[in-house]
C-alpha positions as CSV (number, residue, x, y, z in Angstrom):
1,X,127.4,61.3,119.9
2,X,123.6,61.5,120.2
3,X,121.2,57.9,119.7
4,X,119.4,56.6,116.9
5,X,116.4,57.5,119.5
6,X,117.8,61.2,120.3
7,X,118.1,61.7,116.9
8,X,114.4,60.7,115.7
9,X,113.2,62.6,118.7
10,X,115.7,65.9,117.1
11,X,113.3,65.4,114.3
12,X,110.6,66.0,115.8
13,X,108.2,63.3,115.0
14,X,104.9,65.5,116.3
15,X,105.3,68.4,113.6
16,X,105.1,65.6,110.5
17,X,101.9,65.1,109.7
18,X,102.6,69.1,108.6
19,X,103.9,67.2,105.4
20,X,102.3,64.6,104.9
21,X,98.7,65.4,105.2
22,X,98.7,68.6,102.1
23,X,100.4,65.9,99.9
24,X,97.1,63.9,100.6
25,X,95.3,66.5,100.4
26,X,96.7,67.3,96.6
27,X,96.2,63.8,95.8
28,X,92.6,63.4,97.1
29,X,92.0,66.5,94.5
30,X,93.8,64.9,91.8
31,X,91.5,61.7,92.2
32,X,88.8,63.5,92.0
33,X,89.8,64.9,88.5
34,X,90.8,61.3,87.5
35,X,94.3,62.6,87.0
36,X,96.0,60.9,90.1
37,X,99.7,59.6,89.0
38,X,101.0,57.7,92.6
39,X,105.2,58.1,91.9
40,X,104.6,61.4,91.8
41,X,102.6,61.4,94.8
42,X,105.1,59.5,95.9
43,X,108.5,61.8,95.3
44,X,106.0,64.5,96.6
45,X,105.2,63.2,100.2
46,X,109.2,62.2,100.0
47,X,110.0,66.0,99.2
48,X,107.4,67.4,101.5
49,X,109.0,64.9,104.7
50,X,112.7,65.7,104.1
51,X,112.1,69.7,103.7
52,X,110.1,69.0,107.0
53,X,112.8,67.2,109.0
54,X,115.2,69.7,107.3
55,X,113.1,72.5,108.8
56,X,113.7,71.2,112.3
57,X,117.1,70.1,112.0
58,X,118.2,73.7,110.7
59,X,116.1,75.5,113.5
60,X,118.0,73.1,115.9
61,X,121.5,74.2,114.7
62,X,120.3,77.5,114.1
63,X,118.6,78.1,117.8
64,X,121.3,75.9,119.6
65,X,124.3,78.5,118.0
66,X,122.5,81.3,119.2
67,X,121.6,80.1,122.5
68,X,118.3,80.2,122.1
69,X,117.3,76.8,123.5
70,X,119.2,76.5,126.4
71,X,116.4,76.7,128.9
72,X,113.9,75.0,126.8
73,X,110.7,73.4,127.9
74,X,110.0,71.2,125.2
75,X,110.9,68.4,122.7
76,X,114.9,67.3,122.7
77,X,116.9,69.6,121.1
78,X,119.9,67.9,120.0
79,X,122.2,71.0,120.0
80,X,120.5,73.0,122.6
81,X,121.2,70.3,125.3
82,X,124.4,69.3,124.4
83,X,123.8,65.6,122.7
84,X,124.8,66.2,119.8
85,X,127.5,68.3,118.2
86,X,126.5,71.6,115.9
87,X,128.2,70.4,112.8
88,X,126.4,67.5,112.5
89,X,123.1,68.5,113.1
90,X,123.8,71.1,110.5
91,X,125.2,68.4,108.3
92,X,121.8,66.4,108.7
93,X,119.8,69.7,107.5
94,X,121.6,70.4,104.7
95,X,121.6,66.5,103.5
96,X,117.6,66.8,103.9
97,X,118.0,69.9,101.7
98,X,119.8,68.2,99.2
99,X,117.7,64.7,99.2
100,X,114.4,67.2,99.0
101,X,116.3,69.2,96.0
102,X,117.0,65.6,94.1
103,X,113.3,64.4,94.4
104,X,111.9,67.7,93.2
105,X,114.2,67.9,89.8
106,X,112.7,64.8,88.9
107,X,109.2,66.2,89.6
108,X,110.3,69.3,87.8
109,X,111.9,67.3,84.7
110,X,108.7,65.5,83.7
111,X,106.2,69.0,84.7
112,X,108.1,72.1,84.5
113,X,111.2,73.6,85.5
114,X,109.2,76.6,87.4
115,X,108.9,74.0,90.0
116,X,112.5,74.6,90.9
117,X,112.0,78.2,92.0
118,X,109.5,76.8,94.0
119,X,111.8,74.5,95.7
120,X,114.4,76.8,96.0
121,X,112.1,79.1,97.9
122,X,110.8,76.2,100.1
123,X,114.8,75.7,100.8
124,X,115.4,79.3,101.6
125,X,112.4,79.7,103.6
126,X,113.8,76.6,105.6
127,X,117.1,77.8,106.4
128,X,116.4,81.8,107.0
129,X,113.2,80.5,109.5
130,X,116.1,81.0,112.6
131,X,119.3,80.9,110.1
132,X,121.0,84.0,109.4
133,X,121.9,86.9,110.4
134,X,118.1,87.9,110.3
135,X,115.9,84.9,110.9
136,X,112.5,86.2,110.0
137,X,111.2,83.5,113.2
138,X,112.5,85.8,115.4
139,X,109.9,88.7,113.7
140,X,106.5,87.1,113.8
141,X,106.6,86.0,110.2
142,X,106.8,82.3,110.8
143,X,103.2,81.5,110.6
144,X,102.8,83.4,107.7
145,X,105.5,81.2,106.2
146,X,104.0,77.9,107.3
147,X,100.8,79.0,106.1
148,X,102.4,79.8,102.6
149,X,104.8,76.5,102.9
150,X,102.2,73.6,104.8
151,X,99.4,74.8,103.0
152,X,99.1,76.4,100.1
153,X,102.3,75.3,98.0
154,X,102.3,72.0,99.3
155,X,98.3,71.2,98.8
156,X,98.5,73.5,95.2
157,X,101.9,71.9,93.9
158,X,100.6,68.0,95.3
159,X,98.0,68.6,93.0
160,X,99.9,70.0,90.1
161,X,102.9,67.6,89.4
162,X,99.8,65.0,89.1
163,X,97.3,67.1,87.1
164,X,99.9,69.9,85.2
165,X,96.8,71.8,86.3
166,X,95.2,73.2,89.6
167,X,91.3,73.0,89.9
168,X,89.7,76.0,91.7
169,X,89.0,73.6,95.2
170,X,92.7,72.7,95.4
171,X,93.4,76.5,96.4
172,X,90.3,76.2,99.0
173,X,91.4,72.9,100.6
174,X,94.9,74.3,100.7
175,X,93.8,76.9,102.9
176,X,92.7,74.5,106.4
177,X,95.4,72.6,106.2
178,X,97.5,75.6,106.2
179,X,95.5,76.9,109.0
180,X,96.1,73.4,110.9
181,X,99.9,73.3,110.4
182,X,99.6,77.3,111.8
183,X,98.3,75.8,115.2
184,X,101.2,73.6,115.5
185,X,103.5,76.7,115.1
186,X,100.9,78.9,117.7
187,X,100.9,75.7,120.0
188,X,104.7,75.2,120.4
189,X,105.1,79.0,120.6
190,X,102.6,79.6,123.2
191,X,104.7,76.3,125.0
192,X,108.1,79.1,124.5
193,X,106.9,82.4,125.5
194,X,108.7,82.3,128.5
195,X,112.3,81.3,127.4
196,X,111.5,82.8,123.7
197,X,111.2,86.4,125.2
198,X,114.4,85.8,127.5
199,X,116.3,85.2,124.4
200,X,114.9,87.8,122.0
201,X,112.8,85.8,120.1
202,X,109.8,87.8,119.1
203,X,107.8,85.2,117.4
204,X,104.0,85.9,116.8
205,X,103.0,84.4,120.3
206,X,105.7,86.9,122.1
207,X,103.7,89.7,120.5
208,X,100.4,88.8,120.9
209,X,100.8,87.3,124.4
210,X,99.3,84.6,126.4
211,X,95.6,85.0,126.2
212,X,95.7,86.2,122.7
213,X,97.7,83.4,121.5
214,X,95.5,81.0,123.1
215,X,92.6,82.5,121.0
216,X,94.4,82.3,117.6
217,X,95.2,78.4,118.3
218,X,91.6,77.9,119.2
219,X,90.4,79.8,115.7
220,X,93.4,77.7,113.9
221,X,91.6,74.4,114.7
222,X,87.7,75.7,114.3
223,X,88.6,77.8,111.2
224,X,89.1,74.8,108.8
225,X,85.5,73.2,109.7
226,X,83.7,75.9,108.8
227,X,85.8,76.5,105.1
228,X,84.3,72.8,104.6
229,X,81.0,73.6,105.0
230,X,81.7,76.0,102.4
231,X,83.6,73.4,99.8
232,X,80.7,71.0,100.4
233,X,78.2,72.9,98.0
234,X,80.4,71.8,94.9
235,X,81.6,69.2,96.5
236,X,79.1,67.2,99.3
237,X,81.7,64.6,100.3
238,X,83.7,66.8,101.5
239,X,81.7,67.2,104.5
240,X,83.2,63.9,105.8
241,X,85.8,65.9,107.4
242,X,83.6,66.7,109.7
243,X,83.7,63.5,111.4
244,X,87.4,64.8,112.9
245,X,85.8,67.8,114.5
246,X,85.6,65.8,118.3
247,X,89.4,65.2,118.3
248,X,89.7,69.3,117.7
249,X,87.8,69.9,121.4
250,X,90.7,68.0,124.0
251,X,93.4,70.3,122.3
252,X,91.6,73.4,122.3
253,X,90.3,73.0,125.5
254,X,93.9,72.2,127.1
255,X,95.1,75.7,125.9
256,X,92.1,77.6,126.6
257,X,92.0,76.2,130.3
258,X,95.3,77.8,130.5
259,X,97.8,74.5,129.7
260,X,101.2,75.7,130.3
261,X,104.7,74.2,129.3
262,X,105.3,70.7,129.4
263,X,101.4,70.5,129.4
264,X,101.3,71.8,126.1
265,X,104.1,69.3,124.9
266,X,100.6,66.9,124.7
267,X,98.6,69.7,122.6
268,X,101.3,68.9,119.8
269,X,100.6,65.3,119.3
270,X,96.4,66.0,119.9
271,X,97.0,68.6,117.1
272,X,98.9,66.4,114.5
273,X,96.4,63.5,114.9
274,X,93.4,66.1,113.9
275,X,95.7,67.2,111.1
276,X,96.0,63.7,110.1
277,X,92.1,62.5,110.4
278,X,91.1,66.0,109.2
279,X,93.2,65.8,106.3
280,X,92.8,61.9,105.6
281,X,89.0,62.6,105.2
282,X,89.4,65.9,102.9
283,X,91.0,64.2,100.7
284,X,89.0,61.2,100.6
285,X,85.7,63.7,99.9
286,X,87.7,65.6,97.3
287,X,88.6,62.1,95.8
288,X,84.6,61.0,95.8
């Protein structure tokens, strides 16, 4: 039976900040419109952490069953090496599912009840990631996904349960933060072209290949300055997320000098911490 600390490390503490920082994000927006309500900011960051833990525990079972991991470079697996038994890390996904499902009715029962297609898709999006029979992960859509997912639903419906309303900037500082949870995704893919391509995996990074990949990381963490320059003539504070544009160079350079697997295992946790500054200090501009 896999360890308290086996488990945590299954959850895959690096890719978090992926939830957490579009719920600040919506709520730096919704201060800004003097509409912030914090229990619903709250039940949002709780919602936005399980689906996240969720997500990894599912791709676990999912990509342990298949095989997938069993040469992996990177971050325990729980299934793929054996500590823990399929069943349960399945059971752990589905009882994030179901904790994320209870949070959001209560978000949906004092908004509206649309919000429980949108969960239900965040669900579904989850489980068919490498679930299935036809895991669109395994067919380059899973950036597109976390784009949709990390960014824009998360940032847009942050901001909504608090305002019953979306401003016109909510949609435009969703659209960094999805780019930032992206090079997460390109990062660890990059990390598994190797044993991804061995396995049949053809994520986005398999098709592209190595240099290419490398590039599209680089223009997911450069990308979201440059859409704040473009906020800040509404909105001037915003340009304080500038200020966490030096911890974008150590990651980038890592993968454009040509980092390679465990090497890259470092570009996660220099990614998340620019996802958390960056994010911290969009919403506090959106809040001023």
């Amino acid at each position: 039976m896999a360890s308290l600390a086996q488990w945590i490390a299954g959850s895959r503490p690096r890719t978090l900040p992926a939830s957490i920082v579009p719920v600040l994000v919506g709520t730096g927006v919704a201060l800004g419109n003097d509409g912030a309500v914090w229990w619903r900011a709250v039940v949002a960051a709780f919602v936005a952490l399980v689906l996240q833990i969720g997500v990894n525990f599912a791709n676990d079972y999912s990509d342990g069953v298949r095989g997938t991991d069993e040469d992996r470079v990177g971050p325990l697996r729980l299934v793929g090496s054996g500590v823990a038994a399929p069943r349960h890390v399945l059971a752990a996904a589905l009882g994030c599912f179901l904790a994320a499902a209870v949070a959001g009715l209560a978000l949906a029962a004092v908004t509206t009840w649309w919000l429980l297609l949108v969960g239900a898709a965040a669900i579904l999006a989850a489980w068919f990631y490498t679930g299935g029979s036809r895991p669109y992960g395994y067919r380059a859509l899973g950036e597109i996904s976390v784009f949709v997912f990390f960014g824009l639903v998360a940032v847009v419906g942050t901001a909504y349960v608090q305002l019953e309303g979306v401003p016109w900037e909510t949609w435009v500082a969703a659209v960094p933060i999805g780019l930032l949870a992206c090079g997460l995704l390109v990062a660890n893919n990059l990390r598994d072209i190797p044993t991804d391509e061995l396995a049949g995996k053809r994520t986005l990074a398999v098709l592209l290949g190595d240099q290419r990949t490398r590039l599209l990381y680089a223009a997911c963490t450069a990308l979201p300055f440059t859409i704040v320059l473009a906020l800040a003539a509404p909105h001037p504070w915003v340009l304080v997320a500038l200020l966490a544009a030096p911890l974008s160079v150590p990651p980038t350079q890592r993968v454009l000098g040509g980092a390679k697997g465990p090497e890259l295992i470092a570009v996660l946790g220099e990614t998340g911490r620019l996802q958390i500054a960056f994010g911290a200090l969009l919403a506090l501009g959106l809040a001023l």
